[in-house]
C-alpha positions in Angstrom: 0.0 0.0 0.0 1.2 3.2 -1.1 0.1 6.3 2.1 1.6 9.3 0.4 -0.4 11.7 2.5 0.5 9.9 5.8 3.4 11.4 8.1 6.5 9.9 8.4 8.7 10.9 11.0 11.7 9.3 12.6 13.6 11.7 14.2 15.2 8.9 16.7 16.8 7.2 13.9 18.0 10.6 11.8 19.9 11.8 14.8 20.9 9.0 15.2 22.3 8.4 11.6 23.6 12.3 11.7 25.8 10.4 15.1 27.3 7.6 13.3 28.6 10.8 10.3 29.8 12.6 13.2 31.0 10.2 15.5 31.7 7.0 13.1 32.1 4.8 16.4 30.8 1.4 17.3 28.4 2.6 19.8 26.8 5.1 17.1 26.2 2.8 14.8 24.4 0.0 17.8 22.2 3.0 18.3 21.3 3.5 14.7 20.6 0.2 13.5 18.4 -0.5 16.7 16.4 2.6 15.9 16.5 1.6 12.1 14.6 -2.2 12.8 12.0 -0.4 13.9 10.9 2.3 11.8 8.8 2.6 8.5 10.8 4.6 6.1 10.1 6.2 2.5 11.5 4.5 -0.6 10.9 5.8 -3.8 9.5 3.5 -6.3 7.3 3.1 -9.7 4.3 1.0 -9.8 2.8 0.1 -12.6 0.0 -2.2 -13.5 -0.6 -3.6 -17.2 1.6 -1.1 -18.3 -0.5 1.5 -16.8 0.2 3.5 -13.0 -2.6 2.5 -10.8 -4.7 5.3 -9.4 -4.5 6.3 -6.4 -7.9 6.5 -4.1 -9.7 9.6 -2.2 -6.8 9.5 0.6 -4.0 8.9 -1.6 -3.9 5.3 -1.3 -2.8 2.7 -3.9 -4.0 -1.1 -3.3 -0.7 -2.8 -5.5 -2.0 -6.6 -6.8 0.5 -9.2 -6.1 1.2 -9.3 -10.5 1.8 -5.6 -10.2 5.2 -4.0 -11.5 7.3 -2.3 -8.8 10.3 -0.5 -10.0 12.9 0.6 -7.3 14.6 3.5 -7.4 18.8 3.2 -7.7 21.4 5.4 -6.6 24.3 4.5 -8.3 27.8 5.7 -6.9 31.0 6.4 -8.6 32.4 3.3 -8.6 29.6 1.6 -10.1 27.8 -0.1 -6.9 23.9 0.4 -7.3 22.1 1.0 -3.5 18.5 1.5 -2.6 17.5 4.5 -1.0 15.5 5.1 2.5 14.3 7.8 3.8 13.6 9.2 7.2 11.1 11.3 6.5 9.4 14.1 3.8 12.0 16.2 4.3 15.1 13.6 3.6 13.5 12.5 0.4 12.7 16.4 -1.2 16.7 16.9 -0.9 16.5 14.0 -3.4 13.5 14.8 -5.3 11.1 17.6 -4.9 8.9 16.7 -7.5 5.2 17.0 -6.3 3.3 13.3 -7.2 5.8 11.0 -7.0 5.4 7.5 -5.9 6.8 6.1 -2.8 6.5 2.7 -0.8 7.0 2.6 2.9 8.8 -0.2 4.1 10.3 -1.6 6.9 14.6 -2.9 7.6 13.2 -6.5 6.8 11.7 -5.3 3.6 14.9 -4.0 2.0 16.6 -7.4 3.5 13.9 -9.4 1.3 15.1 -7.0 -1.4 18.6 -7.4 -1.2 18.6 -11.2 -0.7 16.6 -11.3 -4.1 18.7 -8.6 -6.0 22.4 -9.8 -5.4 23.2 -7.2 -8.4 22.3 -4.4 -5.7 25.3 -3.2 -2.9 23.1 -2.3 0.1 21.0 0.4 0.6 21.5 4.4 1.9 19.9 5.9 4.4 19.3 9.9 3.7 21.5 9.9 0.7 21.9 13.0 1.1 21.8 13.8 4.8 23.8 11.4 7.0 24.2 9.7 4.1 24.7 6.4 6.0 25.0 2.9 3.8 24.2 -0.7 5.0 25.9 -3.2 2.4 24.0 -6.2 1.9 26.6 -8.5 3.8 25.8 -6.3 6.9 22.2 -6.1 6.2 22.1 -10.2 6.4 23.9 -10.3 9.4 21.4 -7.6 11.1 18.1 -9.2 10.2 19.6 -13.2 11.0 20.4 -11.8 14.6 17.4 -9.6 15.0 15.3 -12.8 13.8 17.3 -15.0 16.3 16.5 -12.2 19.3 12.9 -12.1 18.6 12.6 -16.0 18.2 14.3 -15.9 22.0 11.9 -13.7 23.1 8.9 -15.2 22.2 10.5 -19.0 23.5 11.0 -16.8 26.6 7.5 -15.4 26.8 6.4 -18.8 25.9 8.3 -20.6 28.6 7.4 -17.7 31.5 3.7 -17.9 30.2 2.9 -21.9 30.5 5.7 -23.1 32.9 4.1 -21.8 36.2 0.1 -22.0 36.7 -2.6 -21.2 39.5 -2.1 -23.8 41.8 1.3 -25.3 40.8 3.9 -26.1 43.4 6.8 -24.1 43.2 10.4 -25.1 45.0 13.0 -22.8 44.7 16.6 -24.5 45.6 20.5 -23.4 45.4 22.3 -25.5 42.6 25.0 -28.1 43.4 26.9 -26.6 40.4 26.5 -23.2 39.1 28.0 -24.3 35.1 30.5 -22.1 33.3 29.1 -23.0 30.1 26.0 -20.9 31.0 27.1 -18.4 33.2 29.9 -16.8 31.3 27.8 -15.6 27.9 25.2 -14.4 30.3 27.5 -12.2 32.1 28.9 -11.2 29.1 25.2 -9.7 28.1 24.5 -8.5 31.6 27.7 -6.5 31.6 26.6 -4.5 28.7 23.9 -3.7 30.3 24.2 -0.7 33.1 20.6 -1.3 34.2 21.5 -4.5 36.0 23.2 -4.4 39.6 23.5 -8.1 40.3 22.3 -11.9 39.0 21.0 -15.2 40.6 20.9 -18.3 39.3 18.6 -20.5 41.2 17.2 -24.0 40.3 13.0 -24.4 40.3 10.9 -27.3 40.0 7.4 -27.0 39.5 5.4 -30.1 40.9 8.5 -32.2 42.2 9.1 -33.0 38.4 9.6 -29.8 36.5 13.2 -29.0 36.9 14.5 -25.3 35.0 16.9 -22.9 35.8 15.6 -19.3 37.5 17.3 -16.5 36.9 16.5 -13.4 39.0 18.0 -10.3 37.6 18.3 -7.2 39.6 17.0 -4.4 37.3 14.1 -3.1 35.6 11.5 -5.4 33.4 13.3 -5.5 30.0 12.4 -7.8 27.5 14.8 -7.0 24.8 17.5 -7.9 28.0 15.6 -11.3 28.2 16.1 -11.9 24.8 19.2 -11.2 24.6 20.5 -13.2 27.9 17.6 -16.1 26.8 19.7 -16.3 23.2 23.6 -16.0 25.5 22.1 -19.0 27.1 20.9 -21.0 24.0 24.3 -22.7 23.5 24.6 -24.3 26.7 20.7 -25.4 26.9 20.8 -26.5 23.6 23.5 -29.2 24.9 22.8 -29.1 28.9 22.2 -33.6 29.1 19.2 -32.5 31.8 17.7 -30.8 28.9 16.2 -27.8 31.6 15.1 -24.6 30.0 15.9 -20.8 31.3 13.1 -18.6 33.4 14.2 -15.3 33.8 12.7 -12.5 36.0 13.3 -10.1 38.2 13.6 -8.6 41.5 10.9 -7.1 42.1 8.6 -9.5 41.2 7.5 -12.1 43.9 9.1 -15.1 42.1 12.3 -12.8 41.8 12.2 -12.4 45.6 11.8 -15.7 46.4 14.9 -17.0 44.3 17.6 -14.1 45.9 16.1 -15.1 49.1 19.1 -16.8 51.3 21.1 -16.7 47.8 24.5 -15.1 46.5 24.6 -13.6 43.3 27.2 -14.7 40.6 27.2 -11.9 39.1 27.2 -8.1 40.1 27.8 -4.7 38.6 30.6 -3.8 40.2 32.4 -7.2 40.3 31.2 -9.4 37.3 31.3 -12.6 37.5 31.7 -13.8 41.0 33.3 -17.3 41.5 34.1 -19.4 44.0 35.6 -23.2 44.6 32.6 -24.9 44.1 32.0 -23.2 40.6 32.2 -26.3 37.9 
């Protein structure tokens, strides 16, 4: 669908691309391309349909059948690479074009993946060509929507698992483990570390019936569920292999299950220390 009358605005994102042209540092460019998954952004582009442009509706609207024509349009560079073009907003794409009428597509950081992986002729795409000017080359692009695609399939086995595991009426044990394992300890620190919100970490064992056995992590910081992804996808490697097959509950402090697992507990991990080991760590 084609909305050229509705506003598009990502301001986030465009100050955060004019920081990566600025700047050019790693941490820049984490903050651009996590305000980039998640916007719509203007791509110019001609539709056509049996030869003919479709017309738009009373709002500006164009319904585009599946057989339709859509023709991107290319900015070429210098040295003959050939890259997409998105736009943050109106303003971004008149420095490109300022002609009244033309047709544009809104689309999404996966869209221009799908594009990419079906037009290997095509280098990347630009965002604000000529703002920021800031490219994504289609190697990069690959490697941002397989990790984004593995952090939202953690997330949703997370949600899943916090959602089903414990119901009204279950009977919840919370115990220290025998072994706190390296394996699974280590990535997870190395995510929580990242992360300024968190002060400390427990790892606690539940079992839900007398038969349910999973790890319970209780993090000390606020509700975050893009932190539970990313600690749920740290932890994949070592579940993924772990011979007592238990999964990972995560939660938090605050919450009543959170205060029952740091109860009578020492963290493994904290803000100020990392990880924290001792002789019995395996």
């Amino acid at each position: 669908m084609i909305d050229p009358k509705k506003p598009v605005a990502n301001p986030a994102l465009k100050a955060a691309a004019e920081k990566v042209r600025a700047e050019n540092t790693p941490e820049a460019l984490n903050l651009a391309i996590n305000e980039l998954v998640k916007s719509i952004l203007i791509t110019p582009a001609q539709i056509q349909l049996d030869g003919k442009a479709p017309k738009p509706d009373a709002q500006g609207r164009i319904q585009i059948p599946k057989d339709s024509k859509v023709n991107f349009k290319i900015l070429n560079t210098p040295d003959g690479k050939h890259y997409f073009m998105a736009f943050t907003d109106w303003e971004e794409l008149h420095k490109w074009n300022k002609e009244p009428g033309q047709q544009t597509m809104m689309l999404r950081f996966d869209d221009f993946a799908g594009l990419l992986a079906s037009n290997p002729s095509a280098a990347g795409f630009v965002l604000n060509p000529y703002g920021a000017n800031l490219r994504f080359e289609s190697g990069m692009v690959a490697s941002i929507k397989k990790k984004k695609d593995e952090l939202i399939k953690a997330r949703r086995e997370q949600i899943a698992h916090r959602a089903h595991r414990i119901k009204p009426g279950d009977k919840v044990t919370i115990v220290e483990p025998s072994v706190y394992p390296d394996a699974l300890l280590d990535p997870i620190c190395e995510v929580l570390s990242q992360n300024k919100t968190v002060g400390a970490a427990y790892l606690q064992l539940m079992i839900i019936n007398e038969t349910d056995k999973s790890y319970l992590l209780v993090l000390d910081a606020p509700q975050d569920e893009k932190l539970f992804a990313a600690v749920a996808q740290a932890a994949r490697g070592y579940l993924s292999t772990d011979p007592k097959k238990m999964d990972l509950n995560i939660t938090i402090s605050a919450a009543p299950l959170g205060q029952q697992g740091m109860r009578g507990s020492e963290p493994f991990y904290t803000k100020s220390q990392g990880r924290i080991r001792d002789e019995e760590d395996d």
